[in-house]
C-alpha angles and dihedrals in degrees: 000000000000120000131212122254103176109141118241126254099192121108121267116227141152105281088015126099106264117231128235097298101051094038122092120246130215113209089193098057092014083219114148111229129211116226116240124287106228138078111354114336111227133191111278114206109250101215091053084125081071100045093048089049087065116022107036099050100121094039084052095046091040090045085048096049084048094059099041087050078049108057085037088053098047095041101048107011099120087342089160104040101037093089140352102240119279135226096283100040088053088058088064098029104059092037089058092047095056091047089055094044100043097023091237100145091163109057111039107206132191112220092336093312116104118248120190105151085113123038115253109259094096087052086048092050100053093034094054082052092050098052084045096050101030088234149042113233118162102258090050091052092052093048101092085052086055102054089040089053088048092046095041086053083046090051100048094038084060096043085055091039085062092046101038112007143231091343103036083052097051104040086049085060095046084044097051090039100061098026113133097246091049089050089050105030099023087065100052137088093250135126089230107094093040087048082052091050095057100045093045092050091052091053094052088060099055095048091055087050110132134221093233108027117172113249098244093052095042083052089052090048091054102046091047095049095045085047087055092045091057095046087052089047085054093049097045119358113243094343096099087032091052094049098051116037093034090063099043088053094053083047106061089042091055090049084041092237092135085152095064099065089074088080076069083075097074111153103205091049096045090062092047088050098049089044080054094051102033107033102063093047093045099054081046102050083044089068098022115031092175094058085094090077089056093048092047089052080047111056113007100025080060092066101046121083114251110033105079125018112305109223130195119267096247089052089112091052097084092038100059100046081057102044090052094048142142077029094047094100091053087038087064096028085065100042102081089050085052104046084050088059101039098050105018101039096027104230111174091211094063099032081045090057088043108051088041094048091044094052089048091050082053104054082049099053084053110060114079086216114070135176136188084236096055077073103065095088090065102042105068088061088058094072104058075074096066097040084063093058090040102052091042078053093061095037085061091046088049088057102048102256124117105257096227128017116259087250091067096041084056101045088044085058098057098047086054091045081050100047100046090054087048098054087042099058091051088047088056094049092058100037105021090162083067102050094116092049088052101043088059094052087052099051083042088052099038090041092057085039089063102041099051086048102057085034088061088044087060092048095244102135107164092055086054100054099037079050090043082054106053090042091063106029078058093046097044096044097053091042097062104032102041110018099041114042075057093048099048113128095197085044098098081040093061085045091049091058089042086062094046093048082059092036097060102016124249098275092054113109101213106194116230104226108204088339091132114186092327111149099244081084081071095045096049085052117193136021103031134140139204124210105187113219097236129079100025109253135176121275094230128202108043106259143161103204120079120188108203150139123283095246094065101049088096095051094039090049088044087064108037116010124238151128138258115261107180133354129196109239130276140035101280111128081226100059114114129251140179123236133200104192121197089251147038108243121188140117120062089351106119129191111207108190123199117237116286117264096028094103128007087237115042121224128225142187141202110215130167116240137159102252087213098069107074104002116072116217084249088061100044 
């Protein structure tokens, strides 16, 4: 894209934006920038490219090796044993198992029952890596999140790299590496961050799309970017799809390039797209006509009001403000600058961020469903934002001046003394029995706060990054291999099924009686197999032991006789137990359960039935 380079007219003063004389220029992009807002401006040298060049070439190399130990730190550091799986991990995982183990690759199931709310990438993924590895554990599972993590830190810290140089790149990477939403997504067997790292690739294609490109190139982007799109469609349905294409549309309109969205039209990329978007649904409704219900409730019944749950329109607010830390601060601070160039100096790279973040914020808002991961395809721009302010940080710095006034490190103190107390407190709330624990990790994490930040404040940035570091490489480590595997709330469940496993020995087949997609299906590992409530199935291979909830223990027993093996702790009617009943049922047997909460003890009945006669051999 080309980038304005119109000089300002506007007066330079000291909390006003400077004009050309007093900005800083970068030879490499030939984009004006404006000087900090913020204390006294003063005059930035307009060949600092140069000296950096020749005098902060260890700072740059030892800032560099930081942020790649960094993003290694935070993706594999106790990637196994941080947490067991959790609900939605357990979706992908035990799907990608059964495809390894039957060579089903069409029909993901979850514990023999077909499950096709979500496309199957996720399912091809994990069950590649099974057959690789010859097993799923859960840091095996997490791995591809991780180097996606790692690749999609690597890819904004290049886009900024282009628009800011050598500081605005690495501070993007250092940025996308320790963000909220890569320290909790980026570590967890989900399509998510893959599905990021498609749709903000193929943005960065279509930002760096030139005026005049060659025929042979423009034909590469397009087929790249249409390849992305169908892996995305594979991960998510439209979503990918939705956040890429429709910002680009409303972009050429609002440049009033309406002529350019006929390279939409490739032709190459169009028929990898569609393969992408048909193949997979035709081979499952082949086997399964009524999946398109399920697809329906999927994709369009989201949207509507009504069917899930309806969320206020500011529900993404506070998500996003968390997902961004500890780099919020830096992502605000760089939006004004932004907007000025984007609408009053017409640079297509800004304009270009702001019309694609504010379409994205709009399919959101639409949809009466909403979710804190909907908004990953977003955040990574955000912090491209924050690279700006960050490398115009390290330029002042280069020249000798303090990169913020005395008056803002002190207000930002306190907001970090603030908010500390104020995370701690709620920590404490929920895990009271850990409050030391937490209260160390608080003074660790206010105390390297403050230091980098007066060390800033000295201009001696290497000290504060090398000291940045330390702080959160210490806090995260102990985080996450210390505070959550304690704190896990499916942790007694996965004991539960250990026990189990030892209970009932590792061939039996225990059948999971109104169990659903809970993750104790992945704990118990296989064979396992669920039997759904309504309407009323067979229970299939004859077997003695039932995993069930608490709450059906009275109807199962009134039907076949039995004793409790095992129980998860406490007193919840949901808890799980383990039954041995007095005889093996199976076959054409069939439980059928009334609703829950019909009557405090739920009946139950055996009838013999022939299992073919509502239940096809791809159900059961």
């Amino acid at each position: 894209m080309q980038h304005s380079t119109e000089p300002t007219t506007a007066p330079a003063g000291p909390e006003t934006v400077p004009t050309t004389a007093d900005a800083q220029s970068s030879p490499r992009t030939g984009r004006t920038a404006p000087a900090l807002g913020w204390g006294p401006e003063t005059e930035l040298d307009a060949d600092f490219v140069a000296a950096d060049r020749d005098q902060h070439r260890r700072a740059r190399w030892t800032c560099l090796a930081l942020t790649v130990l960094v993003g290694l730190f935070v993706s594999f550091f106790a990637l196994n044993d941080y947490r067991v799986p959790t609900k939605h991990e357990a979706y992908a995982m035990v799907p990608a198992r059964e495809m390894a183990a039957t060579g089903d690759w069409i029909v993901p199931t979850f514990a023999g029952r077909p499950r096709l709310e979500k496309p199957p990438l996720a399912y091809w993924t994990l069950g590649t890596m099974t057959l690789l590895l010859g097993d799923l554990e859960p840091w095996q599972a997490r791995l591809p999140s991780a180097f996606s993590s790692l690749a999609l830190a690597v890819l904004t810290g290049l886009w900024a790299g282009r628009r800011f140089g050598w500081a605005g790149g690495i501070a993007a990477g250092a940025c996308v590496a320790t963000s909220g939403y890569l320290v909790s997504f980026g570590r967890k067997a989900e399509i998510d961050v893959l599905l990021c790292l498609t749709t903000t690739t193929s943005l960065f294609l279509l930002a760096h799309e030139p005026d005049d490109e060659p025929a042979r190139r423009r034909l590469l982007r397009w087929t790249a970017v249409y390849a992305l799109l169908g892996l995305s469609w594979l991960a998510k349905w439209h979503y990918g799809t939705a956040m890429v294409l429709g910002p680009y549309v409303v972009f050429q309109l609002v440049q009033r390039r309406p002529r350019r969205l006929l390279r939409l039209l490739q032709p190459v990329g169009l028929v990898l797209f569609a393969a992408c978007v048909v193949v997979w649904p035709y081979l499952v409704l082949r086997q399964l006509p009524a999946a398109t219900d399920v697809w329906w409730h999927e994709t369009v019944a989201r949207a509507l009001p009504g069917v899930f749950r309806d969320d206020p329109w500011y529900y993404y607010l506070p998500h996003v403000v968390s997902l961004t830390m500890p780099w919020t601060p830096l992502v605000l601070w760089g939006l004004p600058a932004s907007w000025r160039r984007a609408w009053r100096d017409a640079d297509e790279h800004d304009r270009f961020l702001w019309v694609t973040i504010g379409v994205q914020t709009a399919i959101l808002l639409m949809s009466s469903n909403k979710h804190r991961h909907y908004l990953l395809a977003m955040l990574p721009l955000l912090s491209l934002f924050a690279a700006d302010v960050a490398s115009r940080l390290v330029h002042r710095m280069q020249h000798g001046r303090a990169p913020f006034s005395r008056r803002l490190a002190v207000v930002g103190s306190l907001l970090v003394l603030t908010g500390t107390v104020f995370g701690w407190r709620r920590a404490v709330a929920d895990w009271p029995e850990w409050s030391h624990l937490f209260a160390g990790l608080a003074c660790l994490g206010v105390g390297a706060t403050l230091a980098t930040t007066w060390l800033l404040r000295a201009r001696r940035g290497l000290a504060a990054a090398v000291v940045a570091t330390a702080g959160f490489l210490v806090v995260h480590g102990v985080v996450h291999a210390v505070v959550m595997p304690r704190i896990d709330e499916n942790g007694p469940t996965a004991a539960f099924a250990e026990r189990v496993r030892e209970t009932i020995g590792p061939d039996d087949e225990p059948r999971l009686l109104g169990i659903g997609t809970e993750p104790v299906v992945e704990y118990l590992g296989s064979p396992a197999r669920r039997t759904d409530l309504f309407p009323p199935e067979p229970l299939g291979h004859a077997t003695r032991f039932v995993v069930t909830h608490h709450e059906r223990v009275d109807g199962v027993f009134a039907a076949v006789p039995g004793r409790v093996l095992l129980a998860e702790p406490g007193d919840d009617r949901k808890r799980l137990v383990l039954l041995e009943l007095d005889r093996p049922v199976g076959g054409s047997d069939r439980v059928a359960v009334q609703p829950a909460g019909t009557p405090a003890v739920v009946a139950a009945t055996l009838a013999n039935r022939d299992a073919s006669s509502d239940v096809s051999p791809s159900q059961r």
